[in-house]
N, C-alpha and C positions, 0 to 999 in steps of 0.2 A: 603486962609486958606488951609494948608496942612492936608490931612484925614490921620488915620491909615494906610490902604492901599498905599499909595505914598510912605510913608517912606521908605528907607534904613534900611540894615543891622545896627546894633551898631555892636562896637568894639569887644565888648565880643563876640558873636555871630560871627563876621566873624574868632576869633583867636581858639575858638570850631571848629566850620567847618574844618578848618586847621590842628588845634591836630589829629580829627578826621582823616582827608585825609592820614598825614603823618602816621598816626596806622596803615593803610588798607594798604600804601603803604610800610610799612616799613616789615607788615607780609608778604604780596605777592612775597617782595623779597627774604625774608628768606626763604619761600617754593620753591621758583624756584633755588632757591641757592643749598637746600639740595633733590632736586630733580634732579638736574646736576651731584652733589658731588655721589650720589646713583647712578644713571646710568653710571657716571664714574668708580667708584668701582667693580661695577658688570659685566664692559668690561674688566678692567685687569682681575678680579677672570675667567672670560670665559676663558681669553687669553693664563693663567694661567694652568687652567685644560687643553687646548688644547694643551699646551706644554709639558707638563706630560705624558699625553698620547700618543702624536706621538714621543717622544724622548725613552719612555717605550717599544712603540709598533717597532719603528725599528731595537733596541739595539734587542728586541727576533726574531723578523722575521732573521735577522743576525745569530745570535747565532742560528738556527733551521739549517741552510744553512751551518756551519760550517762544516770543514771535516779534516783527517789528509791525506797525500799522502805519500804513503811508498817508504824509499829510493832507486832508480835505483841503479842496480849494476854496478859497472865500465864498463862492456861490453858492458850495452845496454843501458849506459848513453847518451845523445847528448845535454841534456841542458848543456852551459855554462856562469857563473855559474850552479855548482847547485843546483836547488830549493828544499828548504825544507818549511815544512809547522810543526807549533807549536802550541798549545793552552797554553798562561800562564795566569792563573787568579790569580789575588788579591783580597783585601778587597775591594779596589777602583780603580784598576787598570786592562785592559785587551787585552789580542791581541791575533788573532787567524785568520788563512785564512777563508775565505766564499765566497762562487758562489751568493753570494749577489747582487755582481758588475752592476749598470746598463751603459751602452755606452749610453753617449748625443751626439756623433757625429757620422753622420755615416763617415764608409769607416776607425774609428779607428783601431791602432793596435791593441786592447782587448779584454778579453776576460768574461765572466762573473765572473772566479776568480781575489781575491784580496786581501789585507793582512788589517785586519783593528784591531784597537785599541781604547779604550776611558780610561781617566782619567779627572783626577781633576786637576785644576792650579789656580793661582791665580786670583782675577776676572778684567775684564776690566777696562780702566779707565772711559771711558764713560757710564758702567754699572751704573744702578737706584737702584742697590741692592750691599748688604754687602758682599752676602755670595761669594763663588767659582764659577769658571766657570767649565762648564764640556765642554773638548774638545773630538776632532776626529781625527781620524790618518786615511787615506786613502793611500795605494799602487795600484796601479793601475797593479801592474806585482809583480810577486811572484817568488822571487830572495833568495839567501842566507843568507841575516838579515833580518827573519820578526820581529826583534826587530826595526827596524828603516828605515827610508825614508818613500815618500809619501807625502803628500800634510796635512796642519792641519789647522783647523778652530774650531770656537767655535759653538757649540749647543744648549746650554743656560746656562745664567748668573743665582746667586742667589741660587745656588743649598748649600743646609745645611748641605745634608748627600748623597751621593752613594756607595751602598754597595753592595756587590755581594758575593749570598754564592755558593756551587756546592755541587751538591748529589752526592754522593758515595752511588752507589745499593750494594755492600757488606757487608755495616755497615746498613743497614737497621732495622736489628733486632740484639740487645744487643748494639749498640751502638747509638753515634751522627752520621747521616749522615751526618748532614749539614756540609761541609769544610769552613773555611776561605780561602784558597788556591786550587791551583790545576794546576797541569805541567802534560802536555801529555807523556811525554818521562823520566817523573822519572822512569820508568821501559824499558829501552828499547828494552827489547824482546817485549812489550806487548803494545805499544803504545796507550791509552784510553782517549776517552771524556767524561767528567760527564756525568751523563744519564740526569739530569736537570739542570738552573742556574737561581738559583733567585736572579732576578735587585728591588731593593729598593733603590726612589730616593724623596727624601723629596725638597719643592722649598719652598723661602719664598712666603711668602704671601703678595701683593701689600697691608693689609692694615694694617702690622705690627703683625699678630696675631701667633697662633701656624701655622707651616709651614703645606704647603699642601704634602702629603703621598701617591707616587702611588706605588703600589707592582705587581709584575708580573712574571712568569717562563717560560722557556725553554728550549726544549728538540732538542737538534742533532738528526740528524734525522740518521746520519751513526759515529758510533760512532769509529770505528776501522778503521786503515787506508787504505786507497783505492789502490791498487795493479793493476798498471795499465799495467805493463811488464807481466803479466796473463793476463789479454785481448788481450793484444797485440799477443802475442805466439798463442792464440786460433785461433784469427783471423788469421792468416798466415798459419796455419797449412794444410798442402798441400792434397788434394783431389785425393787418387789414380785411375789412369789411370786402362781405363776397356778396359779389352783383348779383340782383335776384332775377331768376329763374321765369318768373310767371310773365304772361302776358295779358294785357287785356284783350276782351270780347267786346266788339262794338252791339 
């Protein structure tokens, strides 16, 4: 005789037990699913801001470094070519010389100046994102077109908006300072760098949302151009000869 106790599971009872199992298994995966999905998200958004920031914080450390150098005259030219240095700003476009330059190698020919540029282009193809790429222009030597040559790569993909405004300290009071534009040498008795240059650079956002906004400014630090044939002259200038002291004895 078989007792209560001996018996087995019925049927119903083992296909409960199973509903049940698969619930518990089916919740625990959707938690660890949208617990990946969430750590994932939250690694591009870091990834994100950290690209913002360092691509923000370069573009002003650059621009602080910027400088103009004023033309050598024929006589006491020896650069050939020769070097001119320009600041052109656009809405989204920029190049200007900086003592920014760092040397990876030693025993290079360079020097800490360099001619640099950033703009917008189109975005890669293996880019994750819709938006534009923002590149870099690097010259390593400061020659007669700081409109061109150099070395170019991308900075970062996805970018929505880069815009660049320039303070004009003249207009400060009755007018806009903020410029859309700015050429060093529209005047060229007077050759001037904005006194500041505000970089606003919007990136998409890895999870499709309103784009991320970093804002920043900076300020040249020597805004008028550097007169290096006045050093030079001072430096060379000769140390008059002092009459001697002794006399002769017949």
């Amino acid at each position: 005789m078989v007792t209560r106790s001996q018996r087995g599971f019925t049927l119903i009872e083992v296909m409960i037990a199973l509903t049940i199992m698969v619930v518990m298994v089916t919740a625990l995966y959707q938690a660890m699913a949208t617990s990946f999905e969430t750590k994932d998200i939250v690694t591009k958004m870091n990834d994100r801001f950290h690209e913002g920031r360092q691509v923000t914080g370069k573009i002003a450390r650059e621009l602080r470094m910027a400088f103009l150098r004023a033309e050598v005259p024929e006589q006491f030219r020896e650069e050939k070519p020769t070097v001119l240095t320009r600041f052109k700003g656009e809405r989204d476009e920029i190049y200007f010389a900086s003592t920014a330059h760092l040397r990876l190698r030693a025993g290079a020919r360079e020097s800490d100046q360099s001619e640099i540029a950033y703009y917008l282009g189109s975005s890669r193809r293996d880019s994750p994102y819709r938006g534009k790429t923002l590149f870099r222009r690097e010259s390593r030597r400061i020659d007669g077109r700081p409109d061109r040559g150099g070395y170019i790569w991308p900075v970062v993909d996805g970018v929505k908006e880069f815009r660049l405004e320039y303070w004009d300290d003249t207009k400060e009071i009755g007018g806009d300072a903020w410029q859309r534009n700015w050429e060093s040498h529209e005047n060229e008795a007077e050759p001037l760098l904005p006194a500041r240059v505000r970089i606003t650079l919007v990136l998409e956002s890895p999870r499709g949302t309103k784009g991320l906004r970093f804002v920043t400014q900076a300020a040249p630090r020597i805004r008028r151009p550097i007169n290096v044939i006045d050093n030079q002259v001072v430096g060379r200038a000769s140390v008059p000869s002092t009459p001697s002291t002794a006399t002769r004895r017949n």
